[in-house]
C-alpha positions as CSV (number, residue, x, y, z in Angstrom):
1,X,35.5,-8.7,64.2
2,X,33.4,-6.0,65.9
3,X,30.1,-5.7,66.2
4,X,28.4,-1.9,65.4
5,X,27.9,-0.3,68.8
6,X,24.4,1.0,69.6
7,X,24.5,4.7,68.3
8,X,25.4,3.1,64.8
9,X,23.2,0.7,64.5
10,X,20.5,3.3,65.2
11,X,22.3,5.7,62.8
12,X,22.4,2.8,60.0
13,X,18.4,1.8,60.8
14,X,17.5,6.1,60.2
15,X,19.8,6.0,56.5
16,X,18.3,3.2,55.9
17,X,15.1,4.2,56.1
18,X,15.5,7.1,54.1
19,X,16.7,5.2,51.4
20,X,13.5,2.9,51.6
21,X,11.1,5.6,51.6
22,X,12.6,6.9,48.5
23,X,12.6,3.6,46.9
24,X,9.8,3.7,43.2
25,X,8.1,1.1,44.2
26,X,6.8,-0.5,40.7
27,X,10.8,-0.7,39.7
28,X,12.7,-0.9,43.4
29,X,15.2,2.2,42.5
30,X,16.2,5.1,44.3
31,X,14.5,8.1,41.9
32,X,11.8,10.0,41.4
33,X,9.2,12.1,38.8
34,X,10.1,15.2,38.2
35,X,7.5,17.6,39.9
36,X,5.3,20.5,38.2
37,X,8.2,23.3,37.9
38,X,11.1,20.7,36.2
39,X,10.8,19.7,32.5
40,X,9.3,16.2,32.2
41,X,12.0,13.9,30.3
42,X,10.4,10.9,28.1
43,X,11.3,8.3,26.5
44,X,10.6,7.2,22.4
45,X,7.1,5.5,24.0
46,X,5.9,8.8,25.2
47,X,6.2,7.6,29.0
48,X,7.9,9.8,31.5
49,X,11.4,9.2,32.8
50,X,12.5,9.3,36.4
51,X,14.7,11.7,37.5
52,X,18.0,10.7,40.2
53,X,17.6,12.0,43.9
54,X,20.7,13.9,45.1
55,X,22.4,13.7,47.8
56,X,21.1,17.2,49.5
57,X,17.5,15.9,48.9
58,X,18.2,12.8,51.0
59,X,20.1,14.6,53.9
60,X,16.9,17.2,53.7
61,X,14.6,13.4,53.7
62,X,16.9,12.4,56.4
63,X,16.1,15.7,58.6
64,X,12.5,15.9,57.9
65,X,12.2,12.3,58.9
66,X,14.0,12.3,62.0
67,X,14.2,15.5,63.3
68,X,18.1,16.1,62.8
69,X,20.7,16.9,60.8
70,X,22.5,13.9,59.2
71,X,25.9,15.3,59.2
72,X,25.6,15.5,63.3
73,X,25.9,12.2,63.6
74,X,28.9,11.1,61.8
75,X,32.0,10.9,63.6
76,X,35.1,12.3,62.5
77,X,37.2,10.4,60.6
78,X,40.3,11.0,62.7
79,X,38.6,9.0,65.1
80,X,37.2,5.9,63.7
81,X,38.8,2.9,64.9
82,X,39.7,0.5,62.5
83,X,40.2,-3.3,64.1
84,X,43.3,-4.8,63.5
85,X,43.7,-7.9,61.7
């Protein structure tokens, strides 16, 4: 088995970051509040509901994090190399 070369495990470190700082922290998901211009959902107790993040809000995360676009680091799919088993 191969081990992820340098760039990737750079590239994987970065996402995952993203993710982390995304993270609620009082119920370890991935979402968010909805801010002053969205309409608040709630639930029967009155308490307001989190919201899902989308996937353009954590490639815009991603770049104001680290300074790059997300999508310039992928590599094209025609030129992964799969190991052979």
């Amino acid at each position: 088995m191969k081990t992820l070369q340098t760039k990737q495990r750079v590239h994987l470190i970065k996402v995952v970051t993203v993710l982390i700082s995304s993270m609620n922290i009082e119920s370890w998901t991935i979402r968010k509040y909805s801010n002053k211009y969205e309409i608040a959902l709630h639930d029967n107790n009155g308490l307001q509901l989190f919201k899902g993040i989308t996937h353009t809000e954590l490639q815009e995360k991603y770049k104001t994090l680290w300074g790059q676009d997300v999508k310039a680091c992928r590599v094209p799919r025609d030129r992964v190399v799969l190991p052979i088993e």
